[in-house]
C-alpha positions as CSV (number, residue, x, y, z in Angstrom):
1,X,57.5,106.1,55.0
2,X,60.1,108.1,53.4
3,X,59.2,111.4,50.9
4,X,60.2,109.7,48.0
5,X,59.6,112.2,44.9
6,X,59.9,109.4,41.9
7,X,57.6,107.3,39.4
8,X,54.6,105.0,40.9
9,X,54.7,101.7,39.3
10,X,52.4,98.0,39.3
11,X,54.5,94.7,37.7
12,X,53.3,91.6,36.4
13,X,55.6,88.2,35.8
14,X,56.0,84.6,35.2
15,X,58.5,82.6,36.5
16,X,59.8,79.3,34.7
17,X,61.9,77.2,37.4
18,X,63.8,77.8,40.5
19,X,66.3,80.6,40.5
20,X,65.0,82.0,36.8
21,X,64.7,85.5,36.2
22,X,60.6,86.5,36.0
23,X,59.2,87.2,33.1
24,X,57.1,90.3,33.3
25,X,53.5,90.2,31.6
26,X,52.5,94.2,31.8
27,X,53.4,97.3,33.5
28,X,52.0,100.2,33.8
29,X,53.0,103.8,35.0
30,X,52.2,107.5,36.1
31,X,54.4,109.8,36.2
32,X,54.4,113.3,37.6
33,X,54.7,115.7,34.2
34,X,55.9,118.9,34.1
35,X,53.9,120.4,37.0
36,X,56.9,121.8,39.2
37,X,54.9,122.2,42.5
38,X,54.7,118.3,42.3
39,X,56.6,117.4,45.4
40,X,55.6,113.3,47.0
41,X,53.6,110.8,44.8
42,X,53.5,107.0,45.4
43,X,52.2,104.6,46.1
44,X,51.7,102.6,49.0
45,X,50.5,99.1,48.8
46,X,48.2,96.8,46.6
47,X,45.9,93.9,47.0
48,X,43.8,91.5,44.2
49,X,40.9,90.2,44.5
50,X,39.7,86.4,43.2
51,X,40.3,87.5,39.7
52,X,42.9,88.7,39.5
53,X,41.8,92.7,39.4
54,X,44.0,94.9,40.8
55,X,44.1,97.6,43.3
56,X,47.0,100.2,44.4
57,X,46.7,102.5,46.9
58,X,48.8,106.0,47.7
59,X,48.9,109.6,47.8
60,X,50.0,112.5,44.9
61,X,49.9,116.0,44.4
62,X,49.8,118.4,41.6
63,X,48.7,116.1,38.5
64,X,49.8,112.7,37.5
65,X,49.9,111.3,33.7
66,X,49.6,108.2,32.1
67,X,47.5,106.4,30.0
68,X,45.4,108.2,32.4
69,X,45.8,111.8,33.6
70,X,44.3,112.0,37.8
71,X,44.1,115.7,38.1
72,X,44.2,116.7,41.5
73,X,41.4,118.7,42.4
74,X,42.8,119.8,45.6
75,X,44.2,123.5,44.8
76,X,47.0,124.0,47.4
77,X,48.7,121.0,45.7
78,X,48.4,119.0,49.5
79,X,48.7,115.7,49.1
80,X,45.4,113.7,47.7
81,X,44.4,109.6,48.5
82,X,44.6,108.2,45.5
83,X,42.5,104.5,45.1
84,X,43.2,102.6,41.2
85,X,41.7,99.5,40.0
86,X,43.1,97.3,36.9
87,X,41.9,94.1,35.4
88,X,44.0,91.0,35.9
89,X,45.3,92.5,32.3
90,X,46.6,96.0,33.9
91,X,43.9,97.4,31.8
92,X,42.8,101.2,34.1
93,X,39.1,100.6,35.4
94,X,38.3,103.1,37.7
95,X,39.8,105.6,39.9
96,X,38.4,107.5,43.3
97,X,40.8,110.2,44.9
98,X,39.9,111.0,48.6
99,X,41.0,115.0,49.1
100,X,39.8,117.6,52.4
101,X,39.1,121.6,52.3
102,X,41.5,121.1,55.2
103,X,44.7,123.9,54.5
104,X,46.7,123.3,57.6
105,X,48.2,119.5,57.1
106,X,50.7,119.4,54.0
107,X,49.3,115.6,54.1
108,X,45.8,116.5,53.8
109,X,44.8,112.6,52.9
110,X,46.8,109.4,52.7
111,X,45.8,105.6,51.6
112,X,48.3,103.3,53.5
113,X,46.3,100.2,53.6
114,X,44.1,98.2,51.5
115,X,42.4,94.5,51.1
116,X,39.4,92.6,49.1
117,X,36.9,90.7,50.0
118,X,35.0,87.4,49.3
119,X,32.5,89.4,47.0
120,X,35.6,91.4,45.4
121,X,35.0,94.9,47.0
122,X,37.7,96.6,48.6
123,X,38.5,98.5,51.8
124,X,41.0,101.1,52.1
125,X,42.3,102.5,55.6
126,X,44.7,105.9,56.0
127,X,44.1,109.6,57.8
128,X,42.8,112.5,57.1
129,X,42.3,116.1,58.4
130,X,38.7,118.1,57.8
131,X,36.1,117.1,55.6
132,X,37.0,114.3,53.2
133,X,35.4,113.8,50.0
134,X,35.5,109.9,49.6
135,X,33.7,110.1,46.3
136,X,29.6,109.9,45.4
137,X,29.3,113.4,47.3
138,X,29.2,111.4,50.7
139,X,32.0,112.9,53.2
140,X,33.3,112.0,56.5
141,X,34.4,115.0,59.2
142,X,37.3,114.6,61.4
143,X,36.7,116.5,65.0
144,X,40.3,116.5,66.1
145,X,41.5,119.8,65.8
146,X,43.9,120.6,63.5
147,X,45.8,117.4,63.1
148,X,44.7,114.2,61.3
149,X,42.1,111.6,61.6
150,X,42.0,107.5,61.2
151,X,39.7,106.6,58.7
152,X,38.3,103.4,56.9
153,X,36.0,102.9,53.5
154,X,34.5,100.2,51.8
155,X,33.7,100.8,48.0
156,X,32.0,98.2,45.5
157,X,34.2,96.4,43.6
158,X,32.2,97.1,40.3
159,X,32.4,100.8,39.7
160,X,34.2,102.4,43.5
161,X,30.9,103.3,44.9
162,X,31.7,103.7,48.7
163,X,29.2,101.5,50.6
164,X,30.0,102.9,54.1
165,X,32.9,104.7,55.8
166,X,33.9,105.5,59.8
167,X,36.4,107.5,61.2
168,X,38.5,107.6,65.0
169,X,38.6,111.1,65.7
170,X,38.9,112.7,69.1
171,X,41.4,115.0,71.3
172,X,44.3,114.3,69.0
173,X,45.9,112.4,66.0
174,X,45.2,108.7,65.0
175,X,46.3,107.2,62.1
176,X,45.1,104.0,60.0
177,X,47.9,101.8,58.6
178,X,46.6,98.9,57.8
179,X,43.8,96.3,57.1
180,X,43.1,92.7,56.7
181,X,39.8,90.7,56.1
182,X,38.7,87.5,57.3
183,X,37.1,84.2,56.3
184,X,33.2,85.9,57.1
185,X,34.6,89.3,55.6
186,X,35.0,90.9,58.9
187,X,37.7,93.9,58.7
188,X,40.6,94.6,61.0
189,X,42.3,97.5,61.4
190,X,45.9,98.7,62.9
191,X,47.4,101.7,63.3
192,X,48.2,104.6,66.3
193,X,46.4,107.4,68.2
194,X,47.0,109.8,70.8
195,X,45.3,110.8,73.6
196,X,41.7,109.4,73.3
197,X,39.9,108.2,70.3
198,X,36.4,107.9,69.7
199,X,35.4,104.6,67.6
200,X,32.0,104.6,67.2
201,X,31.1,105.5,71.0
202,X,33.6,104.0,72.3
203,X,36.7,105.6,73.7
204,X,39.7,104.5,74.1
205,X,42.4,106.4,75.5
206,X,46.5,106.1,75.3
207,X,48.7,105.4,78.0
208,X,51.1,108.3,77.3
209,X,52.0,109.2,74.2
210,X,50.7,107.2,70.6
211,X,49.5,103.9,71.2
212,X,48.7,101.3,68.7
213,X,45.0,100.4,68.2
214,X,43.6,96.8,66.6
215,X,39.8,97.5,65.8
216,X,37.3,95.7,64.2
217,X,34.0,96.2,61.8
218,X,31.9,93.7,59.8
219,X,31.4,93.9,56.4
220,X,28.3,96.1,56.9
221,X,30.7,98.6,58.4
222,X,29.5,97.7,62.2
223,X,32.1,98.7,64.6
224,X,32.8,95.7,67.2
225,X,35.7,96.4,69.1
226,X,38.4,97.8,69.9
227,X,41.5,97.5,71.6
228,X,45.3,98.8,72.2
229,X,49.2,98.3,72.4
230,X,51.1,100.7,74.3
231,X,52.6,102.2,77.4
232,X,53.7,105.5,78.4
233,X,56.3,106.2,75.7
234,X,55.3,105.9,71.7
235,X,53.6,102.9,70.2
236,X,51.8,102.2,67.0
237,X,50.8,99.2,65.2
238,X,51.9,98.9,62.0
239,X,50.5,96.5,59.9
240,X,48.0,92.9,60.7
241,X,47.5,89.6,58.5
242,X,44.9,86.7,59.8
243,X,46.0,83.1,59.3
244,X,43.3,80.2,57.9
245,X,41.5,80.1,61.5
246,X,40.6,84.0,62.2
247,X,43.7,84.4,64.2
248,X,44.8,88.2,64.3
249,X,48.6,89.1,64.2
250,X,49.4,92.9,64.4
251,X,53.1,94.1,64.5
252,X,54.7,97.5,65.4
253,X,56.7,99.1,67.4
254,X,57.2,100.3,70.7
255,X,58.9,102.0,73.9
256,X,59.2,101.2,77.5
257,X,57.3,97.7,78.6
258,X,53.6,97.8,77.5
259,X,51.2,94.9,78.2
260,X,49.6,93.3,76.1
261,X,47.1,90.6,77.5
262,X,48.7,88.5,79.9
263,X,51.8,89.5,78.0
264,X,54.5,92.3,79.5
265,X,57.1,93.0,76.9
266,X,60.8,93.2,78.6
267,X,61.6,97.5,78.8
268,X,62.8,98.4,75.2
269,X,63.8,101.8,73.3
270,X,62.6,101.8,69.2
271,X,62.0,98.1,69.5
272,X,59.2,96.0,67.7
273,X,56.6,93.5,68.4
274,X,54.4,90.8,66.8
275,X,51.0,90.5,69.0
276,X,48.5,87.4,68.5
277,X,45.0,88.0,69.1
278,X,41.5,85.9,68.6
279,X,38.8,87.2,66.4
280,X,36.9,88.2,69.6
281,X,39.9,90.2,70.7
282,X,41.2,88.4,73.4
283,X,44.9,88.3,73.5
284,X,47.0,85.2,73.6
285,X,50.6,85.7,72.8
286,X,53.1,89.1,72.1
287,X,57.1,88.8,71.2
288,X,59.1,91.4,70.8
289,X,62.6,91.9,68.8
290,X,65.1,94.3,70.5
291,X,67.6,96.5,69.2
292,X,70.9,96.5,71.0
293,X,71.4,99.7,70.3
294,X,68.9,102.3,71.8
295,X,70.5,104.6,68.9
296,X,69.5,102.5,66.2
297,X,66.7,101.8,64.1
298,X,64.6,98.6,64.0
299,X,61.7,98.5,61.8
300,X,59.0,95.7,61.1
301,X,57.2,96.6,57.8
302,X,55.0,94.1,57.0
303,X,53.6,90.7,58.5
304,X,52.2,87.7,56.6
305,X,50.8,84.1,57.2
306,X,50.9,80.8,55.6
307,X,48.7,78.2,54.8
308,X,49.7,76.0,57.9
309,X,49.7,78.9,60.4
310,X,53.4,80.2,60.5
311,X,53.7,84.0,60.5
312,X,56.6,85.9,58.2
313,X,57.8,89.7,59.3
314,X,59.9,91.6,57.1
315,X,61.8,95.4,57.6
316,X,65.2,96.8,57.8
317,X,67.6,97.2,60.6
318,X,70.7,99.3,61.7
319,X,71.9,97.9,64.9
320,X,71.9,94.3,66.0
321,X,69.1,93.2,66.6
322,X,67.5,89.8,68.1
323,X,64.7,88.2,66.4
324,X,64.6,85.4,69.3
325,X,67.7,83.3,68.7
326,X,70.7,85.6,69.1
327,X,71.9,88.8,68.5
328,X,72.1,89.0,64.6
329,X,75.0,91.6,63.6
330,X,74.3,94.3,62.0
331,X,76.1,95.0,58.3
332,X,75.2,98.1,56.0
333,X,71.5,98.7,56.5
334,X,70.1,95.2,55.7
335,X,66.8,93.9,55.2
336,X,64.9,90.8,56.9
337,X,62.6,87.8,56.5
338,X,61.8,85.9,59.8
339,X,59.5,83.0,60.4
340,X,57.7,82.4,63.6
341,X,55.3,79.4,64.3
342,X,51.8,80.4,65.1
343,X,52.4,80.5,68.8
344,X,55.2,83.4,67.3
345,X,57.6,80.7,68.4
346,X,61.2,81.2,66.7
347,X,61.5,79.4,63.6
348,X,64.1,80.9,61.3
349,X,65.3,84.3,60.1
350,X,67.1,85.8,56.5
351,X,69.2,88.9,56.4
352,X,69.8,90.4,52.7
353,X,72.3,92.7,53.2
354,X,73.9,94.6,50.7
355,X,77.7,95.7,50.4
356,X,76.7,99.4,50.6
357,X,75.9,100.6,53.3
358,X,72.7,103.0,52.9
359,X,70.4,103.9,54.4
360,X,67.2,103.5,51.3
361,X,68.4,99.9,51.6
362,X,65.8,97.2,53.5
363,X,62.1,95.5,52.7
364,X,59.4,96.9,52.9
365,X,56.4,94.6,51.9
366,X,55.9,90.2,51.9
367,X,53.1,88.3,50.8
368,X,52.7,84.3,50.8
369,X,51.3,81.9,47.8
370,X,49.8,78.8,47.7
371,X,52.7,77.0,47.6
372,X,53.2,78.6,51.1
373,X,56.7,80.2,49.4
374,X,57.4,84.1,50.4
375,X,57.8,86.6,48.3
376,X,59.5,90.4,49.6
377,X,60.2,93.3,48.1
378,X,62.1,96.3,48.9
379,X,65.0,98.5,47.7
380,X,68.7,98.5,47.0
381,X,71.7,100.7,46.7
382,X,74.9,97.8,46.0
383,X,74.6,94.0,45.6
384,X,73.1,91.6,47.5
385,X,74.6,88.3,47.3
386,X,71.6,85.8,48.5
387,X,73.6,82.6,48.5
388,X,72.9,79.7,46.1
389,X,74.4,81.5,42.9
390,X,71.6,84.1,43.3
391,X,73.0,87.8,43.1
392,X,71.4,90.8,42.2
393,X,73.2,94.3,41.8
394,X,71.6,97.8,41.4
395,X,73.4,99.4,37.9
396,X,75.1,102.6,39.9
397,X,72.8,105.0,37.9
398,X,69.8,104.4,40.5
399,X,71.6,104.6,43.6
400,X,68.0,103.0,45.0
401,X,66.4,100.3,42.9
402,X,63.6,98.1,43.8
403,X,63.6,94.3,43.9
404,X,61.8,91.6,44.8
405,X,63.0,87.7,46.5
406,X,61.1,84.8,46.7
407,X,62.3,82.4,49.2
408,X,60.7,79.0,49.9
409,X,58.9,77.5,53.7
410,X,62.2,76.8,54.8
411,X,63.7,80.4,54.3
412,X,66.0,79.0,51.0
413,X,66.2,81.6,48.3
414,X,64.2,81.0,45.1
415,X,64.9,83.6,42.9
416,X,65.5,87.5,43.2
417,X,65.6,90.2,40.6
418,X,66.2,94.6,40.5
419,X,64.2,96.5,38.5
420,X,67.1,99.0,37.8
421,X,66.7,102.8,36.0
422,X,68.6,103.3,33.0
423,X,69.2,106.8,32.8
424,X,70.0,107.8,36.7
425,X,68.1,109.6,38.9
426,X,67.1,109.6,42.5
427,X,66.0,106.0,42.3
428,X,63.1,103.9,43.5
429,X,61.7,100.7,45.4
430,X,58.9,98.5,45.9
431,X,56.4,99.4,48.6
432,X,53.9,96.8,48.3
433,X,53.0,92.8,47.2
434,X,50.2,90.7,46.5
435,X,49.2,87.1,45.2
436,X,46.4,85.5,44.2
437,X,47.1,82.3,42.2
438,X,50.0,82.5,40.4
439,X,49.7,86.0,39.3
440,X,52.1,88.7,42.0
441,X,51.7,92.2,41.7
442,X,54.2,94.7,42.9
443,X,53.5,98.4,43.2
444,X,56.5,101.4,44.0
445,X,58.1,104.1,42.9
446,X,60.8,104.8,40.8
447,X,62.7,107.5,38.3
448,X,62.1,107.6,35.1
449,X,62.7,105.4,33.0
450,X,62.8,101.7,34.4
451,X,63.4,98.3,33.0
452,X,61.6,95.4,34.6
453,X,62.3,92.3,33.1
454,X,62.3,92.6,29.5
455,X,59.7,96.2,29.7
456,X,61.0,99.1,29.8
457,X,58.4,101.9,30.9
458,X,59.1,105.6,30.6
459,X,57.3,108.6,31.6
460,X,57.2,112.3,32.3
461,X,60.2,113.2,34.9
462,X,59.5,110.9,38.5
463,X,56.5,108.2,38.4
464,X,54.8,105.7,40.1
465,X,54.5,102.0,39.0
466,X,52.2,98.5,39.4
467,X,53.2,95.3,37.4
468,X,51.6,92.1,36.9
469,X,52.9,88.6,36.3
470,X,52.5,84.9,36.5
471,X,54.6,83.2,38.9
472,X,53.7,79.2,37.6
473,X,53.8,76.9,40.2
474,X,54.5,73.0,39.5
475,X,51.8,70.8,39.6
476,X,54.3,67.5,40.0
477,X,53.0,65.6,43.2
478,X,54.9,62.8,43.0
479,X,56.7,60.1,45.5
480,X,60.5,60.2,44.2
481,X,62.0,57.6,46.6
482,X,61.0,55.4,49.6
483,X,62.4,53.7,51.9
484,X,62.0,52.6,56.0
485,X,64.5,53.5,58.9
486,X,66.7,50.9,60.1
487,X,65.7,48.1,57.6
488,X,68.3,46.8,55.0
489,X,66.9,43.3,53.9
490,X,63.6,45.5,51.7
491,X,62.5,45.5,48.4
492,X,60.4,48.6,46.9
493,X,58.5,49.0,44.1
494,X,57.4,52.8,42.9
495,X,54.3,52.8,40.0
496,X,54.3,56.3,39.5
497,X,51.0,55.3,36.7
498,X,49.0,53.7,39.6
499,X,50.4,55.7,42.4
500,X,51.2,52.9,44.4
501,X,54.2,52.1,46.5
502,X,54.6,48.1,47.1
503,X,56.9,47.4,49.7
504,X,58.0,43.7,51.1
505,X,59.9,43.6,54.7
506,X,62.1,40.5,56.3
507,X,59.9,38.2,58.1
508,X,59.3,38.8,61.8
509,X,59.2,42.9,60.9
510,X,56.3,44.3,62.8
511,X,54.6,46.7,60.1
512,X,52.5,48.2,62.9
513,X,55.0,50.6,63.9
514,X,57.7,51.7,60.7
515,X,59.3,54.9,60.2
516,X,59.5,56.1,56.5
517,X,61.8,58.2,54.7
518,X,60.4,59.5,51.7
519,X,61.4,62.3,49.1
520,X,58.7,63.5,47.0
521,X,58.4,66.2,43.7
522,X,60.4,69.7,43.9
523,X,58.3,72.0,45.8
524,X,55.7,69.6,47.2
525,X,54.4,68.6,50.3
526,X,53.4,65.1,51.8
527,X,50.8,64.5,55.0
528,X,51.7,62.5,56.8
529,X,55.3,63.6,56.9
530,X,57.7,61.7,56.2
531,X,60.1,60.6,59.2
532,X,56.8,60.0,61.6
533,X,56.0,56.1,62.7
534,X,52.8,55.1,61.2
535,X,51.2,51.4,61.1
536,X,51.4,49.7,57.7
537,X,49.3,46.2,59.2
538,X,47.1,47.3,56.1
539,X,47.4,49.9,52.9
540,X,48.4,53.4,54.0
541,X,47.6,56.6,52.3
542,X,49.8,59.9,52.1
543,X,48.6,63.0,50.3
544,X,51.5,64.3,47.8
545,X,50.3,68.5,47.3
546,X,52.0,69.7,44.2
547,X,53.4,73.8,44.7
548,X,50.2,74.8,43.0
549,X,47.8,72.8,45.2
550,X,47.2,69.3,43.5
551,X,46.4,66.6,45.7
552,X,47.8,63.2,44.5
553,X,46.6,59.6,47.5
554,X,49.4,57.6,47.3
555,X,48.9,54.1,48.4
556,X,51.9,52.1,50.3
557,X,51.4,48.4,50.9
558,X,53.8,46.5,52.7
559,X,54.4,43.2,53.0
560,X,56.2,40.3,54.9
561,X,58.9,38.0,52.5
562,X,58.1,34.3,52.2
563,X,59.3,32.5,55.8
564,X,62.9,30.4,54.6
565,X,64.4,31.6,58.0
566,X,67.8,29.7,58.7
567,X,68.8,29.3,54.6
568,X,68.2,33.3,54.3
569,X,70.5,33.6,57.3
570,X,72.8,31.4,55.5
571,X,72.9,33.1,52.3
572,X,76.4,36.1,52.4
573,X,76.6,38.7,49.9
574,X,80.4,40.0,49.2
575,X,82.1,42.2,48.3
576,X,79.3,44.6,49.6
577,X,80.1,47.6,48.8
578,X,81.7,46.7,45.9
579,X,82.6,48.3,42.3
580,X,79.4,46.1,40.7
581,X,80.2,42.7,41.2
582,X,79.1,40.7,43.4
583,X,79.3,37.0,44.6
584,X,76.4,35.2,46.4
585,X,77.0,31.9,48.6
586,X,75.5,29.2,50.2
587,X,72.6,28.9,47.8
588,X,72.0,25.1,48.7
589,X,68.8,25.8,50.3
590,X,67.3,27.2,47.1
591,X,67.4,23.7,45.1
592,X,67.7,25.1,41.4
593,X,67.5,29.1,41.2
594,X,64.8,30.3,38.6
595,X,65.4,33.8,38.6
596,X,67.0,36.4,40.2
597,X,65.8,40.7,39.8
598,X,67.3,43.7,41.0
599,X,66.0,47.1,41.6
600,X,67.4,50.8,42.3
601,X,66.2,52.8,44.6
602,X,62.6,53.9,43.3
603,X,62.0,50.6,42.4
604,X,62.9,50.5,38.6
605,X,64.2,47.2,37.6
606,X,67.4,47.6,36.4
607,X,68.6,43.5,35.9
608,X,66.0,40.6,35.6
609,X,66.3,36.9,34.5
610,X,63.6,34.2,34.8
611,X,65.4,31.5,33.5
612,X,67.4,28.7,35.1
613,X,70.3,29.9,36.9
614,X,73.1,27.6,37.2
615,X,75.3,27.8,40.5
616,X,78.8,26.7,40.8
617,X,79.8,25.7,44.3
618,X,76.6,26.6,45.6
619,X,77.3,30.5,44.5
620,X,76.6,33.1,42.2
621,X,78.1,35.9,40.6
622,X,76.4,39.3,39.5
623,X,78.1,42.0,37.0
624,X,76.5,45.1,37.8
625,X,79.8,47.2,36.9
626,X,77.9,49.3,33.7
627,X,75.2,50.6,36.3
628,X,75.9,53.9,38.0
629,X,76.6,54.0,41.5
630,X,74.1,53.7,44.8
631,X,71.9,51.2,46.2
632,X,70.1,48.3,44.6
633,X,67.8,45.5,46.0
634,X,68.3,42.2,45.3
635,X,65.8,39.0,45.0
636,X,66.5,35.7,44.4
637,X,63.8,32.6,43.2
638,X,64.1,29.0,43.7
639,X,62.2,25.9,42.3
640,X,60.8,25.4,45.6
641,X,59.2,28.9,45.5
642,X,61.4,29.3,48.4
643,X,62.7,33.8,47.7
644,X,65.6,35.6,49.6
645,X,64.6,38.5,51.3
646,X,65.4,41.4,49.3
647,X,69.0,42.0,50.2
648,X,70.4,45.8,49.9
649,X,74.0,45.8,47.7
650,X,75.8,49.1,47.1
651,X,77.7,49.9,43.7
652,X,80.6,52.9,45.4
């Protein structure tokens, strides 16, 4: 984490559509005053709970003022843990500040993590050195001497009461980065420690230098286990996200070829890792990205997990670096998105590299919605051009400015947006995410003042910052088009009102095994996928699930044309293509035609006639030149209720 001296902030926005610019709900900020021995304030991450309250997490010194002024009581002006909650309205609520009578760390107490539980009350996870206050007169005492401590608190979500608290001290340092909770509210932990650590009675003891650590308490503050990453060189674990069935993913970095379960990572120098683990903490799967050069820098911030199971990392690079496809080039200090499946198989991988090269630019902090989109944010000096007519630039008076990106499962940008200063200064950037719903909350640092969206927020000399907004999702969970592989004679019929899809086939088409192709609303999803062979012998059901979760059954019932065999085989179509008209011949099996229809696509009838058709020659001709081009189904009726299989026709 770099010493960034600037303005703490929390956002709130809506977005409208694809690729519009949020629309930020409320802001708020804190910002250092006039107290010149103020040297590092910011803060570090945030989390929501269910409704939509609000909690940031850092560190400060001297005084920080607001709406609300947190004094800090710690006279030697060290640095202070600093825990805020707000509303869902970024109304203040309640504050705790975590400070030692330790005077021999500068960083007497930092807050690097934080998450909620079911019930709403939070857990925050950092280090400390001496005696920490963490609020109600109840203290924890680190034994290692004269460095810092891991720690971990739970406080009630009502008024930041702790409820318990536990700390790794032992022969030397450890350090808490960060947590995650799962589906029984069980809490896991990441972070480093060096030499050995003591976890409730249980030591563990590094390799060489720091190792990374991956422990775990229940809700009632219960240590259960304990385990680590490392090998004789440094390691740490650096942040850890669970996916919908308890799995535990922890990412860091590390030096040399450490082990992990069954797992040996290949040698590397500064390179970084993503390790799987069960919720009994038993291994089952480590990767690793390496740097190609054992000068450069490689870092993996943060790591994230989607509804299905597939894992996002996010950081910024300055070498070329391999994220398991290739040796990605490196170009002026860029940041990253990659997607792994959740056996960290490769899936895909974003740079957003800006034309200046600086090192402030990269990401820093992802989070995933219910849409299963990803949304980053870090900082910028320059533009980043993000393909798709999506660019943002930072103004030149910031020289850093944050911003956030959302980009969608498939790694294709949604929308991105700077918050940029207006009046110079040192700059800022976004440190940590969060959703729940639709509302994202972002939380950084920044000078003073800042514009996000359409609010401007000032404040005494640097500050931090949290905002709140709506990002809406759509709830459209429709089927836009079907159709089957490899059959042209079909006819199709889309009742988007009954949410039906009635489909008839040539005779002698064995429904039991057809492939569909189906598009469906922007943003949605459809199980089964499309693409996959299913049997259509009766009614089949798909799931449409709009962006914002809504389940639409969609019913698809196919069925077999009436049987005329040889006079359908008679029956030619020409031109076909053609510019709209058409002539059909050989009609002498029909007797007198009593109608013909013609649909598009999605099944809209576009042409229909019920009356007598007269033939000349035994043909037909169709004028379908004032319809726009693409592909059109074609049915024809006779007298002897004898139908031609719905013939395919294409207007070019």
């Amino acid at each position: 984490m770099r010493n960034l001296s600037t303005l703490l902030f929390v956002l709130a926005f809506a977005v409208q559509a694809t690729n519009a610019q949020p629309n930020w709900q409320w802001a708020n900020a804190f910002g250092q005053g006039e107290d010149p021995g103020m040297q590092s304030t910011y803060f570090e991450n945030v989390a929501t709970d269910s409704e939509g309250n609000c909690y940031v997490v850092g560190c400060f010194d001297g005084n920080i003022m607001g709406d609300i002024t947190f004094n800090d009581e710690d006279p030697a002006e060290q640095l202070t843990g600093l825990l805020v909650k707000f509303n869902s309205a970024g109304e203040y609520l309640w504050h705790k500040q975590i400070y030692t009578d330790d005077g021999t760390q500068y960083t007497k107490v930092r807050i690097d993590g934080v998450a909620t539980d079911s019930n709403g009350d939070v857990y925050i996870t950092g280090f400390f050195c001496g005696t920490a206050n963490i609020g109600s007169g109840i203290s924890i005492t680190s034994t290692a001497p004269g460095t810092h401590s891991m720690f971990i608190v739970k406080y009630s979500a009502i008024d930041g009461t702790p409820l318990w608290a536990d700390e790794a001290a032992g022969t030397d340092a450890s350090y808490g980065y960060n947590l995650a909770i799962d589906s029984s509210d069980d809490v896991y932990v990441t972070g480093s420690f060096k030499g050995t650590a003591d976890f409730s009675g249980t030591q563990l003891t590094s390799t060489g230098d720091y190792d990374g650590f991956v422990a775990k308490y229940s809700s009632g503050g219960i240590f259960q286990w304990v385990d680590k990453v490392g090998d004789t060189s440094y390691d740490s674990g650096y942040s850890i996200a669970i996916d919908n069935n308890d799995n535990i993913f922890i990412i860091g970095k590390f030096n040399g070829a450490p082990t992990i379960g069954a797992t040996t990572l290949a040698p590397g120098t500064n390179d970084m890792f993503v390790a799987k683990c069960s919720d009994d903490g038993a291994w089952q799967n480590a990767i690793a990205f390496y740097c190609t050069d054992n000068y450069g820098f490689g870092y993996i911030h943060d790591i994230g997990c989607d509804a299905n199971g597939n894992v996002f990392v996010t950081g910024p690079f300055n070498t070329d670096i391999d994220f398991g496809n290739g040796a990605e080039p490196y170009t002026t200090y860029p940041g990253y998105l990659a997607r792994y499946g959740n056996s960290l198989d490769y899936q895909w991988h974003k740079i957003m590299a800006s034309d200046e090269d600086d090192p402030d630019n990269g990401t820093f902090a992802l989070k995933t919605d219910v849409a299963n989109n990803v949304i980053v944010t870090g900082s910028l000096y320059g533009t980043i051009d993000f393909g798709s007519g999506i660019t943002i630039t930072e103004n030149g008076y910031s020289h850093q400015a944050p911003y956030i990106a959302k980009f969608n499962n498939a790694g294709e940008i949604q929308y991105a947006q700077v918050f940029n200063n207006q009046e110079g200064g040192f700059g800022g950037s976004g440190l940590g995410i969060d959703v729940v719903g639709e509302s994202v909350i972002v939380a950084g640092v920044f000078d003073n003042p800042i514009t996000i969206g359409n609010i401007t927020i000032t404040c005494p000399n640097k500050f931090i910052w949290v905002a709140s907004g709506i990002d809406p999702l759509s709830s459209e969970n429709d089927i836009l088009t079907f159709d089957f592989v490899s059959i042209d004679e079909i006819s199709i019929n889309i009742d988007d009102i009954n949410k039906t899809v009635g489909v008839v086939v040539p005779e002698g088409t064995n429904v039991s095994s057809l492939t569909s192709e189906i598009t469906v609303s922007a943003g949605a999803t459809i199980s089964p996928e499309s693409g996959i062979p299913q049997d259509f012998t009766n009614p089949f059901e798909y799931t449409v699930t709009a962006e914002n979760g809504d389940d639409q059954i969609w019913t698809v019932t196919v069925s077999i044309a009436v049987s005329i065999n040889e006079i359908n085989n008679q029956v030619s179509i020409y031109p076909n293509p053609s510019n709209g008209i058409f002539t059909i011949e050989n009609l002498n099996g029909f007797g007198n035609l009593l109608g013909l229809e013609i649909t598009d696509i999605t099944g809209k009838t576009v042409l229909t006639q019920r009356s007598m058709l007269r033939c000349v020659a035994l043909s037909l001709q169709i004028d379908l030149s004032n319809h726009p081009k693409g592909i059109y189904f074609l049915k024809l009726y006779g007298d002897d209720n004898t139908l031609l299989n719905p013939r395919k026709i294409i207007i070019h």
